[in-house]
C-alpha positions as CSV (number, residue, x, y, z in Angstrom):
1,X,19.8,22.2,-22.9
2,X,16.5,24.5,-21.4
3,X,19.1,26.0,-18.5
4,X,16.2,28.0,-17.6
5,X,13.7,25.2,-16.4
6,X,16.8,23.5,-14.5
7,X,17.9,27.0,-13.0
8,X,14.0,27.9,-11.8
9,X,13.6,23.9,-10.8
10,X,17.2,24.2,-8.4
11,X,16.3,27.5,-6.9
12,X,12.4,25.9,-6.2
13,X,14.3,23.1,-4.3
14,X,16.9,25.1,-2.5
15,X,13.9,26.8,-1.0
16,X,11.2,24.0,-0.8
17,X,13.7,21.0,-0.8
18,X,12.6,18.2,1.3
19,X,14.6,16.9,4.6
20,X,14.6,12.9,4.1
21,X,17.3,11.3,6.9
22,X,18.9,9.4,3.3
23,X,20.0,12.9,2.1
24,X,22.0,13.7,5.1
25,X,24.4,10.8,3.8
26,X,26.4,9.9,1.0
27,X,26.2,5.6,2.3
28,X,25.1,3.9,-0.8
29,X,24.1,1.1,0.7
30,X,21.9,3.9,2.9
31,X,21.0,5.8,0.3
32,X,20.0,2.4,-2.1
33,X,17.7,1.1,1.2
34,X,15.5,4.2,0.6
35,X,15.1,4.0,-2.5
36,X,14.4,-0.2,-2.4
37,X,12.2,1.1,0.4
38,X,10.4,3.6,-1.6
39,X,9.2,1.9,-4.3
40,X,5.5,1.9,-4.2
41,X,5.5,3.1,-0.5
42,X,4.8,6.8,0.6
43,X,7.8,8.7,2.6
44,X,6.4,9.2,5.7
45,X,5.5,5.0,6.1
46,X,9.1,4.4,4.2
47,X,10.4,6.6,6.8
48,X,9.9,4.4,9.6
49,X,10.7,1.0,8.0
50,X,14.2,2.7,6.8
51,X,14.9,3.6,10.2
52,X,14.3,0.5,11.5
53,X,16.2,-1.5,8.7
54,X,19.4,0.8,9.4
55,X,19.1,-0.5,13.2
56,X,19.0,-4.0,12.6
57,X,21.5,-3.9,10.0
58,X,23.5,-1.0,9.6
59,X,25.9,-2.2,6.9
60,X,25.4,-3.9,3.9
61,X,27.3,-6.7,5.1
62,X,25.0,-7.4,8.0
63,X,21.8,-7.4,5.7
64,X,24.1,-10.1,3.7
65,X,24.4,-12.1,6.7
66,X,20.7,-12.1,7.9
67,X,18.7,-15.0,7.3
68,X,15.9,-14.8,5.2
69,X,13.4,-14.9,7.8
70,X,14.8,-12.1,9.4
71,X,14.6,-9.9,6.4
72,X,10.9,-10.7,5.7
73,X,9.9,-10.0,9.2
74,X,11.4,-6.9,9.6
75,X,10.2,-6.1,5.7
76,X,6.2,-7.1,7.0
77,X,3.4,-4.6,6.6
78,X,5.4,-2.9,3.5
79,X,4.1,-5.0,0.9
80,X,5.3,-6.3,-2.6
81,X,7.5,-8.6,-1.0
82,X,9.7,-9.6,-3.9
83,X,11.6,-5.9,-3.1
84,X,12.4,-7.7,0.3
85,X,14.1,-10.7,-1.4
86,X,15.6,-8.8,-4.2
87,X,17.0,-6.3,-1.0
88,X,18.3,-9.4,0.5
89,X,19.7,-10.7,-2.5
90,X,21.9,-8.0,-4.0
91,X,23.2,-7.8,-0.3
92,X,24.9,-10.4,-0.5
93,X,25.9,-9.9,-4.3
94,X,27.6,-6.5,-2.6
95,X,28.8,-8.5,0.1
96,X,30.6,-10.5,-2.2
97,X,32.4,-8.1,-4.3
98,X,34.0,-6.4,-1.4
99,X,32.0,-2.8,-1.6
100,X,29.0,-1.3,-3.0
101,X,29.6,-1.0,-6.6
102,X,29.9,2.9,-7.8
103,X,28.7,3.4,-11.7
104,X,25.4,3.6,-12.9
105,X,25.8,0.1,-14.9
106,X,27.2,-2.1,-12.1
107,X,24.7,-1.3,-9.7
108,X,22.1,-1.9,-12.6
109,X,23.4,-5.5,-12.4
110,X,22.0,-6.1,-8.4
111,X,19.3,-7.9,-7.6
112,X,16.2,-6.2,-8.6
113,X,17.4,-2.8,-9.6
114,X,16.1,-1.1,-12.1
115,X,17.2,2.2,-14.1
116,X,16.1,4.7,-12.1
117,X,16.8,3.2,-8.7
118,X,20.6,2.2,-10.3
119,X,20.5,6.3,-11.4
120,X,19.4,7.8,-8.1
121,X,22.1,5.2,-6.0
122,X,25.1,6.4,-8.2
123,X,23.9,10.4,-8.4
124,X,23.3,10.5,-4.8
125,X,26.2,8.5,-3.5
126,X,28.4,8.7,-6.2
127,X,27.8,12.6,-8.2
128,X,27.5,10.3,-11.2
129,X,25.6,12.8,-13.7
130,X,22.8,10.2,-14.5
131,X,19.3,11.7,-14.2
132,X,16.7,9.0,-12.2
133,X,13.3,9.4,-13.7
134,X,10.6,8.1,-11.8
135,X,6.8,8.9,-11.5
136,X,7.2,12.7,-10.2
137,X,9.8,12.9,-13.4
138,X,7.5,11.7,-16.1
139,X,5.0,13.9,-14.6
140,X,6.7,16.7,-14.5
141,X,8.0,17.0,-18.0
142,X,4.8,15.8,-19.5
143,X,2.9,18.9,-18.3
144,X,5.8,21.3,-18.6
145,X,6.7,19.9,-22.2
146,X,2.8,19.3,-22.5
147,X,3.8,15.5,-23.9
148,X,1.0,13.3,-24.5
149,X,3.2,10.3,-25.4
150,X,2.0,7.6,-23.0
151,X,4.8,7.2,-20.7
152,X,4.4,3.4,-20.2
153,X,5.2,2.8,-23.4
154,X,8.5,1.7,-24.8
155,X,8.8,5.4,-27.0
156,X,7.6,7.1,-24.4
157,X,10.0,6.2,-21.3
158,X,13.2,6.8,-24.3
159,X,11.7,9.9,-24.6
160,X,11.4,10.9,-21.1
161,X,14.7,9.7,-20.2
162,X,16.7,11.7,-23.1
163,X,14.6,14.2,-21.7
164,X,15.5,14.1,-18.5
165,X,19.4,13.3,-19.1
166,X,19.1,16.4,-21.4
167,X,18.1,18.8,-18.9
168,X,20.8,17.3,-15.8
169,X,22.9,20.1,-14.8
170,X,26.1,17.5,-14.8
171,X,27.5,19.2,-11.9
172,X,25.1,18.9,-9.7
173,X,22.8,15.8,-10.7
174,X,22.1,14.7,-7.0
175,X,20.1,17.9,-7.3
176,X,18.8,17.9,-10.0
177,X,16.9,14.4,-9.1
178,X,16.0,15.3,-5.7
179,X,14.6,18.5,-7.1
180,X,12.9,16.8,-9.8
181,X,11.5,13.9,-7.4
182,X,10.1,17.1,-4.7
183,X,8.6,18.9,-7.4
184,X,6.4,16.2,-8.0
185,X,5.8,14.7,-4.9
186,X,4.6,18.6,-3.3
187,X,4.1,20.4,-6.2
188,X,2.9,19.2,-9.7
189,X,1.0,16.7,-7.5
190,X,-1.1,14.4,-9.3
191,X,-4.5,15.7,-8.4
192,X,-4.7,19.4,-7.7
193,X,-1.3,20.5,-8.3
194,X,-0.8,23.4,-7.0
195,X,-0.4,25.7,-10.5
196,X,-1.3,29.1,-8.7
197,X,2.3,29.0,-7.1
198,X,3.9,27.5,-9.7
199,X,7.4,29.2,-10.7
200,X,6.9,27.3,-13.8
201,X,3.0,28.8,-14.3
202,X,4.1,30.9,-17.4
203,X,6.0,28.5,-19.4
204,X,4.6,25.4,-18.6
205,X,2.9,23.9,-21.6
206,X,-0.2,21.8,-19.9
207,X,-1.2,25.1,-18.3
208,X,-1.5,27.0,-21.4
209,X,-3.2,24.5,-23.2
210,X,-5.7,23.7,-20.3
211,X,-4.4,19.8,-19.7
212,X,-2.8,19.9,-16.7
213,X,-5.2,17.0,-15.0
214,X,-4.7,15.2,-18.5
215,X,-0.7,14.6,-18.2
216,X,0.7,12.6,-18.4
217,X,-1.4,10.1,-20.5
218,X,-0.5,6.3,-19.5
219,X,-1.9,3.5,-21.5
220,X,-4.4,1.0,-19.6
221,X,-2.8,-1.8,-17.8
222,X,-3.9,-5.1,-16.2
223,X,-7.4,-5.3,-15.0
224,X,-7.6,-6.1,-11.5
225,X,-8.5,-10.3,-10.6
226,X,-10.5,-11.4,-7.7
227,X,-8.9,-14.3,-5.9
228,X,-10.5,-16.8,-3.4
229,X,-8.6,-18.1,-0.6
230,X,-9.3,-20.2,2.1
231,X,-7.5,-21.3,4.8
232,X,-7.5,-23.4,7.8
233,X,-5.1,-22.3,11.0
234,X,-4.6,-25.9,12.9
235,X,-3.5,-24.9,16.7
236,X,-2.1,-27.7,19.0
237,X,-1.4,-27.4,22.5
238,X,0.4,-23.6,21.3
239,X,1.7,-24.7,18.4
240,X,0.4,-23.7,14.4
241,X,0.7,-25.3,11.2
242,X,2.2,-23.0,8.8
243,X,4.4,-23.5,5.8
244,X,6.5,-21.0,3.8
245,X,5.0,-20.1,0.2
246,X,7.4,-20.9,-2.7
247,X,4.9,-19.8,-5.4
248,X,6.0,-16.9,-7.6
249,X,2.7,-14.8,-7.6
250,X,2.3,-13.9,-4.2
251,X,3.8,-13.8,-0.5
252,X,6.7,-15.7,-1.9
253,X,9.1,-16.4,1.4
254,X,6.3,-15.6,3.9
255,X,4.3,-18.2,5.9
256,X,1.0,-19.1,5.9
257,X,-1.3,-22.0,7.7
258,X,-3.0,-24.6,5.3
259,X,-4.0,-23.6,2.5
260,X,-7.4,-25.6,2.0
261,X,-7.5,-25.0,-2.0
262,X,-4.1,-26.7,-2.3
263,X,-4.8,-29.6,0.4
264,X,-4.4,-33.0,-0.9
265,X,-7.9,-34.5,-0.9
266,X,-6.8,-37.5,1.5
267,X,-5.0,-35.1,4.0
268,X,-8.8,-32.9,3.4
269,X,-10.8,-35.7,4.0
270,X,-8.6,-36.3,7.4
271,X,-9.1,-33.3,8.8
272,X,-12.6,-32.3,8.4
273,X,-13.8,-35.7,9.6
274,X,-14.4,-34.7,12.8
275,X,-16.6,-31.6,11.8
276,X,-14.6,-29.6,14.1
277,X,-13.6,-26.6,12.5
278,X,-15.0,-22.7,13.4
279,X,-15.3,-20.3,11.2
280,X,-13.6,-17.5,12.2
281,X,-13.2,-15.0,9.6
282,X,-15.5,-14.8,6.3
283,X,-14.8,-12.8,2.9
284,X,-12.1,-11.0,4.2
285,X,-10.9,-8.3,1.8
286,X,-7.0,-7.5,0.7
287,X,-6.0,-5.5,-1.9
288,X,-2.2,-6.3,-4.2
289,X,-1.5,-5.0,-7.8
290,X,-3.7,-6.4,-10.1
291,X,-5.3,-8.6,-7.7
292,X,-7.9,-8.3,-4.7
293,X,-8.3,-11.0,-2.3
294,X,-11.2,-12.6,-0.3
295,X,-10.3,-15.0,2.1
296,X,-12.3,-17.5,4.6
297,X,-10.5,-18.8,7.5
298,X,-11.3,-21.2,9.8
299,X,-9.7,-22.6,12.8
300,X,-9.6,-26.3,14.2
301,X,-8.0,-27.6,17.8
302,X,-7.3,-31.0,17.2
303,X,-7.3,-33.1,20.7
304,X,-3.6,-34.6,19.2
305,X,-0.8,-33.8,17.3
306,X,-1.4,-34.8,14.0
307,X,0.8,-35.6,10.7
308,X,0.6,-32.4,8.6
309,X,0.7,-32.3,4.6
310,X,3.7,-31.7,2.7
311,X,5.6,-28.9,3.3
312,X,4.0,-27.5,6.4
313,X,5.6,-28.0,10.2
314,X,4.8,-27.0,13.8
315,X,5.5,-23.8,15.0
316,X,5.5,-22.4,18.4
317,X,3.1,-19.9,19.0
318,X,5.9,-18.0,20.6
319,X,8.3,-17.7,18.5
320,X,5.5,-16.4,15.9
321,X,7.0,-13.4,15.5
322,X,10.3,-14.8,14.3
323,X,8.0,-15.3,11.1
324,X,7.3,-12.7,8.4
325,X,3.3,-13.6,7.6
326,X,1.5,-11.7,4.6
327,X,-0.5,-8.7,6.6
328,X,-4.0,-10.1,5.6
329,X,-2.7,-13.3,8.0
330,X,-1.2,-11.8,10.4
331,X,-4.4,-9.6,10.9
332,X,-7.2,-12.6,10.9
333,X,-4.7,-14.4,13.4
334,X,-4.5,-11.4,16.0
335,X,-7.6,-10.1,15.6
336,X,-9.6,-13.5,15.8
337,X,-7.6,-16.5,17.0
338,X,-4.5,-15.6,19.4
């Protein structure tokens, strides 16, 4: 074990250390929110969302008990919603086993928990000596180990992980992680690190071999699609037609208005005979993993209340908010319709 790099690393984080509200507590269910929460999200947004996840359901039994629809809203704005329904999901999974589960392989088997969030849950709740490697880890020990396997890769995250797990002061692996997690996040940043007050500027590797702003080397993923959508909001005396998306690839659980590249061609036929719909919102741009979105909207008033297609139903403009919408919606709706 390099005691030295954990020994500098500790003493870098007992005086740099972050203070995140989740470390003040050893809750799991807490301490597992933050880090569901954090998962592609930045701290200071997570922050707020956390907060406001603990209010509305401070136990893990009251998350259990919330109805979809609930969890959604309250998720809205964060993005990559599956993390919501996963969240939602293992909540009642915990619900049903009576407590949170305390190793590092039963809270692997929750709902859409993955090694390092399972590691960081049972080191920070639990002192379970697992080490959590995440981004700031694999970044980290590629430029101090100067590593240029790609740490996508199946050898490379094996290798990172022994690594890591190698290098865990058992004692005191809640730590460790934070430490690790900080270092990266203020420190070995990924552009500009800051290597002129680096306690590790005379050992690490990337530094003396000049490739600090090449590590860690990740092989190319998924190019990113464009996707067309178009929609059309339908508003009766305040009342919209929306329906909640089942499809796997995007917004799944969240509500949307008519989806016009999915409309039967009788019920399409219906509704534009009439040649009274507005456009209200052209090309607007959205940006997921992988994909980026352009969207048309337009908006038609029908005089009477009409039969909608399958799967859609009235709902009362009031009670909108009691429905989580996809952020792109929810914008064009505000911003030129209600």
């Amino acid at each position: 074990m390099n005691t030295a790099f954990s020994s500098i690393l500790l003493q870098w984080f007992a005086d740099n250390g972050r203070e995140l509200p989740w470390r003040q507590t050893r809750n799991p269910y807490a301490i597992w929110l933050s880090e569901v929460i954090l998962q592609q999200t930045r701290v200071q947004q997570g922050m707020d969302y956390w907060y406001r996840f603990m209010k509305r359901f401070p136990t893990v039994d009251s998350l259990a008990a919330a109805s979809e629809d609930e969890v959604m809203r309250l998720w809205q704005g964060l993005g990559y919603y599956a993390r919501a329904r996963h969240l939602h999901e293992a909540a009642r999974q915990i619900a049903g086993m009576g407590s949170f589960p305390d190793t590092y392989e039963s809270i692997l088997k929750l709902s859409g928990v993955g090694p390092y969030t399972a590691a960081a849950v049972a080191a920070f709740a639990f002192d379970r000596p697992v080490a959590a490697v995440d981004g700031n880890v694999y970044r980290v020990l590629a430029r101090y180990f100067a590593i240029d396997t790609p740490i996508n890769s199946t050898e490379g995250k094996k290798l990172f992980a022994s690594l890591a797990q190698e290098l865990l002061p058992a004692s005191r692996a809640a730590d460790f992680n934070q430490a690790m997690m900080d270092f990266g996040a203020t420190q070995c940043t990924p552009q500009s690190p800051r290597c002129g007050d680096c306690p590790f500027a005379e050992t690490c590797g990337a530094l003396r071999e000049g490739k600090v702003e090449l590590l860690p080397v990740k092989l190319k993923t998924v190019k990113v699609q464009t996707r067309p959508l178009s929609y059309l909001i339908i508003l009766y005396k305040e009342k919209i037609a929306l329906r909640r998306r089942s499809d796997e690839d995007i917004w799944k659980g969240l509500w949307e208005p008519v989806d016009l590249l999915h409309l039967p061609a009788d019920y399409q036929a219906l509704a534009d005979k009439d040649g009274q719909w507005q456009l209200v919102a052209k090309g607007v741009k959205h940006i997921l993993t992988h994909r980026r979105l352009i969207a048309d909207f337009y908006l038609w008033q029908p005089q009477e209340e009409l039969a909608l297609p399958p799967d859609y139903q009235w709902i009362e403009l009031c009670h909108l908010d009691d429905y989580g919408l996809p952020r792109l919606i929810e914008k064009v709706l505000k911003e030129s319709v209600l």
